[in-house]
C-alpha beads as a LAMMPS data file, in Angstrom:
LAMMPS data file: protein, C-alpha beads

361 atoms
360 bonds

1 atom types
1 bond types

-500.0 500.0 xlo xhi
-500.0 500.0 ylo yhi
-500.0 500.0 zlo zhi

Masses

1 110.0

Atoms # bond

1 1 1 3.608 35.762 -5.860
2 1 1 1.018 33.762 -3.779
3 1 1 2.175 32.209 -0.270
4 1 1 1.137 28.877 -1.749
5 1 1 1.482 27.342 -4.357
6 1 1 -1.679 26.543 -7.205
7 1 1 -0.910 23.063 -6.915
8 1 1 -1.211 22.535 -3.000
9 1 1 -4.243 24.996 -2.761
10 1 1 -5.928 22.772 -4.825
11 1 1 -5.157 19.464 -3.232
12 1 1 -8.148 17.665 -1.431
13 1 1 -7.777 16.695 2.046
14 1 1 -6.817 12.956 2.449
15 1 1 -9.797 11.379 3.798
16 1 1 -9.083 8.453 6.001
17 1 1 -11.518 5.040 6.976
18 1 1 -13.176 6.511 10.062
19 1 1 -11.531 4.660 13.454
20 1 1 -13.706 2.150 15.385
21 1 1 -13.652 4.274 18.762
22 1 1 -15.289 7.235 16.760
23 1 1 -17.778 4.909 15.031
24 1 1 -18.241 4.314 18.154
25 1 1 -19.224 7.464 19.746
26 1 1 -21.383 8.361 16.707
27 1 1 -23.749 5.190 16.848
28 1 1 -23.806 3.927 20.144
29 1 1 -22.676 0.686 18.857
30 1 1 -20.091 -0.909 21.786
31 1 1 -18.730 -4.180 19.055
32 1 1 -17.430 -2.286 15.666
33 1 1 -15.397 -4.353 13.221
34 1 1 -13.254 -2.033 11.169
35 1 1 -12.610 -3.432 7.171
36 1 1 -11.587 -0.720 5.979
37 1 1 -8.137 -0.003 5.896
38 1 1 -6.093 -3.458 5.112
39 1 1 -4.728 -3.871 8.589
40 1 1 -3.790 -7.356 9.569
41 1 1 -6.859 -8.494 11.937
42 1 1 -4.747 -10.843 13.884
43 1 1 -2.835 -7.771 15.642
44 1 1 0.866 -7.327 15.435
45 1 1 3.333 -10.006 14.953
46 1 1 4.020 -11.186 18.760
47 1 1 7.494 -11.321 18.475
48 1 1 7.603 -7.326 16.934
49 1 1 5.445 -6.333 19.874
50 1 1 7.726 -8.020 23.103
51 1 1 10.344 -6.409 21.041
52 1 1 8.847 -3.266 21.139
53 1 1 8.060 -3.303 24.509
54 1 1 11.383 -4.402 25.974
55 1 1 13.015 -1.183 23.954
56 1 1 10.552 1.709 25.629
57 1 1 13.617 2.111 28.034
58 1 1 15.514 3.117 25.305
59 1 1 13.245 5.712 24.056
60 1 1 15.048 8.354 24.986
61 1 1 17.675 8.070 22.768
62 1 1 17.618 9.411 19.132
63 1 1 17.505 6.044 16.337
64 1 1 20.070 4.662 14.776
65 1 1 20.026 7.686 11.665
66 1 1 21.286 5.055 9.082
67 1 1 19.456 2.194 10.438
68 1 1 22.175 -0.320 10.037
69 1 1 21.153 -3.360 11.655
70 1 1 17.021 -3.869 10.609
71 1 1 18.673 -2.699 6.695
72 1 1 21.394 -5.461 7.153
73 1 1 19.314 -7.792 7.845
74 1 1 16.955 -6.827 5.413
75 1 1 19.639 -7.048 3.047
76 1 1 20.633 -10.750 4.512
77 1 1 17.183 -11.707 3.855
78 1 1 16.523 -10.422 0.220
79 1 1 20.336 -11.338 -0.635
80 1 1 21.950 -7.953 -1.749
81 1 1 24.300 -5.814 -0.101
82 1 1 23.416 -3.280 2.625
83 1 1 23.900 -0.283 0.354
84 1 1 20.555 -1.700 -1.774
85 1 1 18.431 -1.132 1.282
86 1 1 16.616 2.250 2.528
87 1 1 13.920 2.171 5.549
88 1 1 11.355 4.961 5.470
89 1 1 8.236 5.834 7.583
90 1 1 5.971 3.086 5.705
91 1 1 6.471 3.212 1.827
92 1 1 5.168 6.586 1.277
93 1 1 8.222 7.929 3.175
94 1 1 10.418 6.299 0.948
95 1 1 8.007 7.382 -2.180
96 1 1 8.061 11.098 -0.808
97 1 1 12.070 11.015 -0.732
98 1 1 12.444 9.858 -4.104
99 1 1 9.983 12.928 -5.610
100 1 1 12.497 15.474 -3.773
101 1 1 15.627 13.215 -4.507
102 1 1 15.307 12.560 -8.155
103 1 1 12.841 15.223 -9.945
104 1 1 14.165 18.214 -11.451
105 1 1 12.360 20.860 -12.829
106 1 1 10.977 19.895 -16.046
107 1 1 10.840 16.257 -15.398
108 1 1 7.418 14.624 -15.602
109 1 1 5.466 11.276 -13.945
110 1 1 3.659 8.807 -15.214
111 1 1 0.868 6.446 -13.213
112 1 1 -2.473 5.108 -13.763
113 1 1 -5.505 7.170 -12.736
114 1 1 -7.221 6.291 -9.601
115 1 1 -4.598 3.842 -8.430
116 1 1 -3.166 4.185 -4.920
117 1 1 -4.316 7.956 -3.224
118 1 1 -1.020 8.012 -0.965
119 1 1 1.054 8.401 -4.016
120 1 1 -1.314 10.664 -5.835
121 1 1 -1.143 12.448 -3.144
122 1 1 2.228 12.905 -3.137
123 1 1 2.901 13.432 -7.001
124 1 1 0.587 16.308 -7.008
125 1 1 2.220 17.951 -4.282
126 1 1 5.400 17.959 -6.460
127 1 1 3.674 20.164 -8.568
128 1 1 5.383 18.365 -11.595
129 1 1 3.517 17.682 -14.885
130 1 1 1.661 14.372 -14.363
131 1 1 0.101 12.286 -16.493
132 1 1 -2.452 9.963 -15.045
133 1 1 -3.470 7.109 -17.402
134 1 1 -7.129 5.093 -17.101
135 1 1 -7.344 1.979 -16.397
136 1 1 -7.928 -0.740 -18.158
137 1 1 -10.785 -3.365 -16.453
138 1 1 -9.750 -2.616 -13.061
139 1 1 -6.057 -3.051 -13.618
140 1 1 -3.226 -0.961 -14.963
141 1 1 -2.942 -0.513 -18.608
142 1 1 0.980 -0.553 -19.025
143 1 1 0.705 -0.396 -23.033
144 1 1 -1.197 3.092 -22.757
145 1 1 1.787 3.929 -19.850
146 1 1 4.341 3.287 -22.122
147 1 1 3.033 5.758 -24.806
148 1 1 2.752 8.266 -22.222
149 1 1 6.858 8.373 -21.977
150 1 1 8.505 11.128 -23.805
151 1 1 11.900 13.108 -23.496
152 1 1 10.495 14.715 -19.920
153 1 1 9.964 11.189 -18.362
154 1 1 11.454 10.534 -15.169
155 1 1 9.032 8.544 -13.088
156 1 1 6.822 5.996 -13.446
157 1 1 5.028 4.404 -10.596
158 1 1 3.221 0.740 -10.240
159 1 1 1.764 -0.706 -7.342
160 1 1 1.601 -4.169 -7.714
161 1 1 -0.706 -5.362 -6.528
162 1 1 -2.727 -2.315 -7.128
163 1 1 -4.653 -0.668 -3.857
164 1 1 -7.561 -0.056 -4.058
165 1 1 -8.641 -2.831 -6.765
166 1 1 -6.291 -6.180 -5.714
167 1 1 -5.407 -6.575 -9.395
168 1 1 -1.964 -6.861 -10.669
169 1 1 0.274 -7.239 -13.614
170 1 1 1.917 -10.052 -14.864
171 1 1 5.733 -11.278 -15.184
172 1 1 5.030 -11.582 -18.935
173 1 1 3.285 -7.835 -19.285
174 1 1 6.350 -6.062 -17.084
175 1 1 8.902 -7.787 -19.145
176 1 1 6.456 -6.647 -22.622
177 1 1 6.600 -2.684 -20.551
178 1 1 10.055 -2.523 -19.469
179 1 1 11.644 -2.928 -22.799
180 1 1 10.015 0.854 -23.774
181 1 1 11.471 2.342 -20.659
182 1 1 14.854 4.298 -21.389
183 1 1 17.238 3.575 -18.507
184 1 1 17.120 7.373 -17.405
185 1 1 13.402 7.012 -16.106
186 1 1 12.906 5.086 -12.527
187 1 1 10.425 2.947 -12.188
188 1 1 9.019 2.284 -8.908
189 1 1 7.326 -0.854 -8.016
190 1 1 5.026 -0.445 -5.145
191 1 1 4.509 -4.246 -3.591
192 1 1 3.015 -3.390 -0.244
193 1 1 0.481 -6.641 -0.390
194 1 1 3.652 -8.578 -1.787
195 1 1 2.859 -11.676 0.709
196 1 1 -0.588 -11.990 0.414
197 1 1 0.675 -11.840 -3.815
198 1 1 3.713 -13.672 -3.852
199 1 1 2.037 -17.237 -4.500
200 1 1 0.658 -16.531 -7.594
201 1 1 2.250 -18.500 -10.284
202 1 1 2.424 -15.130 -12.731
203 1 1 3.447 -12.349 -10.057
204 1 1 6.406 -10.756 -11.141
205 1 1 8.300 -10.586 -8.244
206 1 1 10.525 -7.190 -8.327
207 1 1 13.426 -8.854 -6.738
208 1 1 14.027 -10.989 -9.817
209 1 1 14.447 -8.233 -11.828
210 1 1 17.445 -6.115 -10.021
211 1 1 17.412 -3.226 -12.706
212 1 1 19.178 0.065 -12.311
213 1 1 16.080 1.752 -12.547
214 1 1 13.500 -0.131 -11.084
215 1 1 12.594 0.836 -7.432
216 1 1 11.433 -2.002 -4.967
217 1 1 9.312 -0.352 -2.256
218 1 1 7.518 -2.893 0.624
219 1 1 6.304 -2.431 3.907
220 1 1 5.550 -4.038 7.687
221 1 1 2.205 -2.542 7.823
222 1 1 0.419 -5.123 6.077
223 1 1 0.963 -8.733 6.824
224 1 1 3.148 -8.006 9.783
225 1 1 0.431 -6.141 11.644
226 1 1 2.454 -3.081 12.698
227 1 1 1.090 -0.202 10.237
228 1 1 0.856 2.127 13.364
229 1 1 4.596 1.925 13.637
230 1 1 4.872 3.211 9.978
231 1 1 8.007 1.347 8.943
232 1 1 8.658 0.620 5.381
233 1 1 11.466 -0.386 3.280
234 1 1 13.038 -0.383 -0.341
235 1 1 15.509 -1.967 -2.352
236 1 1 17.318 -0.202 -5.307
237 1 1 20.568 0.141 -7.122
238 1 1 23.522 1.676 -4.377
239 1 1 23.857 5.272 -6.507
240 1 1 19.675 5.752 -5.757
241 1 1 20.291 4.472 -2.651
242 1 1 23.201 6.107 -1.818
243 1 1 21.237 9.280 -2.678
244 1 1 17.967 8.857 -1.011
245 1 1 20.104 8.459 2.377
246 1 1 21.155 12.172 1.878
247 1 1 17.581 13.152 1.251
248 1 1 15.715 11.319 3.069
249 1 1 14.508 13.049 7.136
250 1 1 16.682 12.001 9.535
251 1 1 15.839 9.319 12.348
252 1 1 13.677 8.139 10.110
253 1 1 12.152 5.061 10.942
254 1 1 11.587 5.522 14.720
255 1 1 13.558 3.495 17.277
256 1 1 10.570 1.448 18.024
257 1 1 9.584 1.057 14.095
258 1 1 13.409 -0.198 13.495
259 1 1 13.315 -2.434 16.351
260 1 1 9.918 -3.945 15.435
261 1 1 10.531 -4.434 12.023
262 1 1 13.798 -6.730 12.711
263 1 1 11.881 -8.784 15.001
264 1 1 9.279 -8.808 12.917
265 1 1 11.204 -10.820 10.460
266 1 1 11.848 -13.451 12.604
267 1 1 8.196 -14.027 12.907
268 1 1 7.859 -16.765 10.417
269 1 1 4.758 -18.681 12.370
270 1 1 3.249 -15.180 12.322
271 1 1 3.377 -14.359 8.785
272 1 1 1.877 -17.880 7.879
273 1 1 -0.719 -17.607 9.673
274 1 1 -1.689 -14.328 8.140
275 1 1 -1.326 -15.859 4.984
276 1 1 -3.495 -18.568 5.981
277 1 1 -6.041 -16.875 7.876
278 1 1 -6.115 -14.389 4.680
279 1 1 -6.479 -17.096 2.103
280 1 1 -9.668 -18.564 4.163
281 1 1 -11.125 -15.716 4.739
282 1 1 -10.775 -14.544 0.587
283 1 1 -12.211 -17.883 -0.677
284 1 1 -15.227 -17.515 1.998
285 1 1 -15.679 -13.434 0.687
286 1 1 -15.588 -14.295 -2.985
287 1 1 -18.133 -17.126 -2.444
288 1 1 -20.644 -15.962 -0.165
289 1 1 -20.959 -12.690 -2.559
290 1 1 -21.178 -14.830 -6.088
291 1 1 -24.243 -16.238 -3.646
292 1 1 -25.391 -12.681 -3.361
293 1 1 -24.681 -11.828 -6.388
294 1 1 -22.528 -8.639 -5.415
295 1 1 -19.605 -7.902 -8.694
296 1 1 -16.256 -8.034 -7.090
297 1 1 -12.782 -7.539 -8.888
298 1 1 -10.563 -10.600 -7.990
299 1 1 -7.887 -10.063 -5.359
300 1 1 -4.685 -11.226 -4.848
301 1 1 -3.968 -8.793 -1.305
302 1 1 -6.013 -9.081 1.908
303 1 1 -8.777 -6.513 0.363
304 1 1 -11.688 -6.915 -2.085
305 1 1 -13.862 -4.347 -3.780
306 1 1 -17.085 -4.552 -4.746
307 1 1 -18.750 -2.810 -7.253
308 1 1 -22.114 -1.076 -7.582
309 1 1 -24.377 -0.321 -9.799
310 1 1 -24.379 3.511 -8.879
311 1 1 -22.666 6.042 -6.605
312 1 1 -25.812 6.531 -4.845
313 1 1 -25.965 2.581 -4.138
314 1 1 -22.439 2.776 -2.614
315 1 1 -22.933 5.269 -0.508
316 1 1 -26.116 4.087 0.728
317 1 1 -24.620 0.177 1.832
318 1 1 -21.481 2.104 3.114
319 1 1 -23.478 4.275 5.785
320 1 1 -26.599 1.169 6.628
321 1 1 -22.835 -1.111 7.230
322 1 1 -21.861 1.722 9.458
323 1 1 -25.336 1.923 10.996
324 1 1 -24.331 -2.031 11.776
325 1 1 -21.044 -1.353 13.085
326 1 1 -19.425 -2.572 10.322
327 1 1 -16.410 0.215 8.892
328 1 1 -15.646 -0.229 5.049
329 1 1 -13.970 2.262 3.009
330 1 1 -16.510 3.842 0.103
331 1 1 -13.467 4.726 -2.804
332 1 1 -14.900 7.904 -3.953
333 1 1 -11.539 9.587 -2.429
334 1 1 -9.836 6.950 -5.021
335 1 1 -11.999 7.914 -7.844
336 1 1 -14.378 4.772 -7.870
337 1 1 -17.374 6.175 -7.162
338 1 1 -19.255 3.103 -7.540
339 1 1 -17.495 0.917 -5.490
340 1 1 -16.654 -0.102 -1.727
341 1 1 -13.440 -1.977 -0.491
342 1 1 -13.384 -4.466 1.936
343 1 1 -10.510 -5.360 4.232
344 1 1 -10.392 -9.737 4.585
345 1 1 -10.990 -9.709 8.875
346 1 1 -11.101 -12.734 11.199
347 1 1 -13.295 -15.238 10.622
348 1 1 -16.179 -13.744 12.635
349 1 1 -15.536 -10.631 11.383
350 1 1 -16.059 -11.902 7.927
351 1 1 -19.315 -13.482 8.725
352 1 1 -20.948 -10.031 10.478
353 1 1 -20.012 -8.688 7.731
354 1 1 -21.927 -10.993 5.120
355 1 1 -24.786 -11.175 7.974
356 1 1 -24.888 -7.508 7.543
357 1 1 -25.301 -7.072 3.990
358 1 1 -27.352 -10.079 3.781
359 1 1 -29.544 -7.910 5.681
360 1 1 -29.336 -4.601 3.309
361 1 1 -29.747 -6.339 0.256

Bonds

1 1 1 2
2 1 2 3
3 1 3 4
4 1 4 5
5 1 5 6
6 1 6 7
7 1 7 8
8 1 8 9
9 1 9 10
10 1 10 11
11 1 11 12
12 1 12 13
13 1 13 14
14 1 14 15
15 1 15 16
16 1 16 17
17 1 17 18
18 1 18 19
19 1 19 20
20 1 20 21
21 1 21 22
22 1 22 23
23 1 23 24
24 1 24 25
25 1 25 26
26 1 26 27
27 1 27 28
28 1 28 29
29 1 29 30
30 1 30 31
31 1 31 32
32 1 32 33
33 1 33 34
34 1 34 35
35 1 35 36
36 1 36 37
37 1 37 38
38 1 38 39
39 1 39 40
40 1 40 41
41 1 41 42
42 1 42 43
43 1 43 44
44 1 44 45
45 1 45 46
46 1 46 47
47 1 47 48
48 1 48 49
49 1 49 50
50 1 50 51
51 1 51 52
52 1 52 53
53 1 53 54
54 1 54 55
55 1 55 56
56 1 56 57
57 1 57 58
58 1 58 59
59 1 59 60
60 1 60 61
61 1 61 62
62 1 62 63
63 1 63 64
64 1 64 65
65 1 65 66
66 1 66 67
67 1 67 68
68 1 68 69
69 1 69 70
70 1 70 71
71 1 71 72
72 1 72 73
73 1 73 74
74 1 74 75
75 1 75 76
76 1 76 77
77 1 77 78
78 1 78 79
79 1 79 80
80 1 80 81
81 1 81 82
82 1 82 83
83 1 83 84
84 1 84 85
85 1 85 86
86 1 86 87
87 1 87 88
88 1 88 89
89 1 89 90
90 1 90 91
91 1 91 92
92 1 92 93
93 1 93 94
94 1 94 95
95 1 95 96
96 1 96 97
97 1 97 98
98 1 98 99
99 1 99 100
100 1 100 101
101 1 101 102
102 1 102 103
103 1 103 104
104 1 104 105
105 1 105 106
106 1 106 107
107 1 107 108
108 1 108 109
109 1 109 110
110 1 110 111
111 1 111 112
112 1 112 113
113 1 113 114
114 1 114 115
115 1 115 116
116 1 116 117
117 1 117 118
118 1 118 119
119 1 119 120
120 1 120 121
121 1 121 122
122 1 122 123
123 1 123 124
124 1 124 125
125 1 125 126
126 1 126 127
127 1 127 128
128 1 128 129
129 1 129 130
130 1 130 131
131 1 131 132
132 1 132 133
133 1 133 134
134 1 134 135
135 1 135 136
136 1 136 137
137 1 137 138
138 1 138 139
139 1 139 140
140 1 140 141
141 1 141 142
142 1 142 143
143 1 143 144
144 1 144 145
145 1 145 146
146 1 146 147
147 1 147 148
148 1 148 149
149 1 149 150
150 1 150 151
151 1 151 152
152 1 152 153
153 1 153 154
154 1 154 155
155 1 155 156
156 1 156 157
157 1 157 158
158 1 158 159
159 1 159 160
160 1 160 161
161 1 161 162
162 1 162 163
163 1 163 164
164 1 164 165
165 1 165 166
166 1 166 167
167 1 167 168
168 1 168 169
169 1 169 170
170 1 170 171
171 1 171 172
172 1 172 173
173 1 173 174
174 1 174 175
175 1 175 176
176 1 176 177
177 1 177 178
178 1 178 179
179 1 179 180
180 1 180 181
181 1 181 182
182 1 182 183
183 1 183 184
184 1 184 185
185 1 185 186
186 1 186 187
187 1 187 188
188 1 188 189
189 1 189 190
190 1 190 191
191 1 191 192
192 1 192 193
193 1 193 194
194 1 194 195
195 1 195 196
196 1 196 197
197 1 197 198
198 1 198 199
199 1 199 200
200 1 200 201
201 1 201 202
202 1 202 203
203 1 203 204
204 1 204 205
205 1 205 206
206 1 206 207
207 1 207 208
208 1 208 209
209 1 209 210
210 1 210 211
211 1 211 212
212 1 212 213
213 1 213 214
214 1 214 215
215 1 215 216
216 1 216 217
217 1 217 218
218 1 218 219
219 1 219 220
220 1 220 221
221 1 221 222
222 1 222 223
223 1 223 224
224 1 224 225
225 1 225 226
226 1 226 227
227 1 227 228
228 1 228 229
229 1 229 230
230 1 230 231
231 1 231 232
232 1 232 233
233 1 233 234
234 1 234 235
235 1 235 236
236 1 236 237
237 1 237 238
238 1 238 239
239 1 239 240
240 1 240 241
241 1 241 242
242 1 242 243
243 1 243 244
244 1 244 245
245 1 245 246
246 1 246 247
247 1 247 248
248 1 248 249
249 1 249 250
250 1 250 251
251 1 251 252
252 1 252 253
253 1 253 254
254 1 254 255
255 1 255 256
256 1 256 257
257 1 257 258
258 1 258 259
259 1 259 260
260 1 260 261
261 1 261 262
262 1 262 263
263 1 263 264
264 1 264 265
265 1 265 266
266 1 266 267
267 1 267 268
268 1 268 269
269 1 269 270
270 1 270 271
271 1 271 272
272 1 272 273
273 1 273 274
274 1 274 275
275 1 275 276
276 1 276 277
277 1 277 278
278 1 278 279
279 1 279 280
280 1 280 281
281 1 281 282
282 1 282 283
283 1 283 284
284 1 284 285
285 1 285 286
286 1 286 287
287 1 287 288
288 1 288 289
289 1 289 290
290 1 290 291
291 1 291 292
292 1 292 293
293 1 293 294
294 1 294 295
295 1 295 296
296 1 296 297
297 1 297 298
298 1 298 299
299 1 299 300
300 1 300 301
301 1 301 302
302 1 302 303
303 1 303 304
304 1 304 305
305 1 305 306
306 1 306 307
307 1 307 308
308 1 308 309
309 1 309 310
310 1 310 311
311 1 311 312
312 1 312 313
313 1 313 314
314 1 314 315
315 1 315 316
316 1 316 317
317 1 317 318
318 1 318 319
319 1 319 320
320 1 320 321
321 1 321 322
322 1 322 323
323 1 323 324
324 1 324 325
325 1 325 326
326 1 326 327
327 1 327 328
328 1 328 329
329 1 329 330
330 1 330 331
331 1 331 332
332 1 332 333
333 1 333 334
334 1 334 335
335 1 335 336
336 1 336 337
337 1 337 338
338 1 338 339
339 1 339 340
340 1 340 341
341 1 341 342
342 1 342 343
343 1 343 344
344 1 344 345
345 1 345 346
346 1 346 347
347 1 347 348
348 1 348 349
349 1 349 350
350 1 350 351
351 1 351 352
352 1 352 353
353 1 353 354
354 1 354 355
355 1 355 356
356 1 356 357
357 1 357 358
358 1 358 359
359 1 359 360
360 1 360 361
């Protein structure tokens, strides 16, 4: 019997965007602009940081295991009771303790191919049978999903909007999906760019549609600027709940993660502006590369991705960006070979960035 298992020896590494102080090092260049990893270019929300910074006395005490108050509030907010609400270390915690909560031997998951690498990731190392379903124009084909279930279902997992191609699916498809899902298979809905999403008049928002088996999972990392804290957060029916809690690692958000992410929600004047500076900063993307004729997918999160003509092509912009000081995120890990995301920066960021390919092209 081998010390590991088939399925983890042949996992790939998870390759990150490169960090701007290692740019850095490796090109000399002193004023890098990182868009590659759909962090929130205005920083952290203000009032997340002071509180963050007023708790580092406290730091020597374990976290609140349960994570009552930042989940009660959460539950305030969101209106549903306390026992709906689970915290995690960003969303992939929470994803990771529903895969050892809920699968059983034989069970299987369903997801579209090439969607977001965290929970690929994660899936495979279930070793579980999977199946991963193409997509369909850049967005997820729920019809060919839904033929995919069978007696061995258990999971299915959407992120909505998708990472890495900003598409998304709408109230009217979900509703068309969900009525071929038996209620013994979960369904999680992954809305980590929910914000940046929520305006748009046909974005099913998952906390209209409180099933038993539908999974809500969101995060702070996004448009509250604290993805370094890695604090995420779910909403479900109590019984998942109630199990995940037993499951999931213990003091798990951190102190400082829990304590962020309840200031964080105070931050209203923070969160618009995000919004704001995000929805600027899309429209000026979108039309300064229909001027350069670079293909883009439309984007509803505070990312777009271009695509290329060839993998060669990608590759070759990627590095000469890097060469500029300018970090994007080439998707080959993702399985788009062809294409390069794009992270929506500050204002000047934007504009090196469509100096820069200006230049290339």
């Amino acid at each position: 019997m081998p010390l590991v298992p088939s399925y983890i020896q042949n996992l790939a590494n998870y390759v990150p965007g490169k960090p701007i102080d290692e740019v850095q090092r490796e090109t000399g260049i002193s004023e890098v602009i990182k868009l590659a990893s759909n962090e929130n270019s205005l920083g952290p929300s203000p009032r997340a940081l002071a509180a963050m910074k007023q708790a580092m006395e406290k730091i020597h005490r374990y976290p609140d295991a349960n994570g009552y108050v930042l989940r009660k509030k959460l539950a305030e907010k969101y209106n549903v009771k306390i026992d709906n609400v689970v915290l995690g270390a960003g969303s992939e915690g929470i994803m990771s303790t529903i895969i050892r909560t809920f699968l059983l031997t034989d069970d299987e998951i369903i997801s579209a191919q090439n969607s977001f690498i965290g929970f690929r990731v994660l899936a495979n190392t279930s070793g579980k049978k999977i199946h991963w379903v193409p997509m369909n124009n850049y967005r997820y084909d729920l019809q060919a999903l839904a033929e995919q279930i069978n007696d061995y279902t258990k999971l299915i997992y959407i992120a909505n909007p998708d990472n890495p191609m900003g598409t998304y699916i709408t109230r009217q498809e979900f509703d068309a999906f969900y009525q071929h899902v038996p209620e013994r298979v979960l369904i999680i809905l992954d809305e980590a760019y929910f914000e940046f999403a929520q305006s748009t008049h046909n974005y099913p928002d998952s906390m209209t549609y409180r099933y038993d088996n539908v999974i809500t999972l969101r995060t702070f990392s996004k448009a509250y600027g604290l993805a370094g804290a890695r604090i995420g957060y779910g909403f479900a029916h109590e019984k998942l709940i109630g199990n995940l809690l037993k499951v999931k690692v213990p003091f798990e958000p951190s102190y400082l993660a829990q304590v962020a992410g309840y200031a964080a929600l105070d931050d209203t004047a923070f969160l618009n502006k995000t919004i704001a500076l995000n929805k600027s900063g899309m429209d000026y993307m979108m039309e300064e590369m229909e001027n350069l004729n670079i293909h883009f997918v439309p984007s509803i999160t505070n990312f777009i991705t271009t695509v290329w003509e060839s993998e060669n092509k990608a590759l070759s912009i990627t590095k000469r960006l890097l060469e500029k000081g300018v970090i994007v995120r080439h998707l080959t890990p993702f399985g788009w070979n062809n294409c390069i995301r794009v992270s929506i920066g500050l204002k000047e960021e934007n504009r090196r960035f469509i100096t820069a390919i200006s230049e290339i092209l």
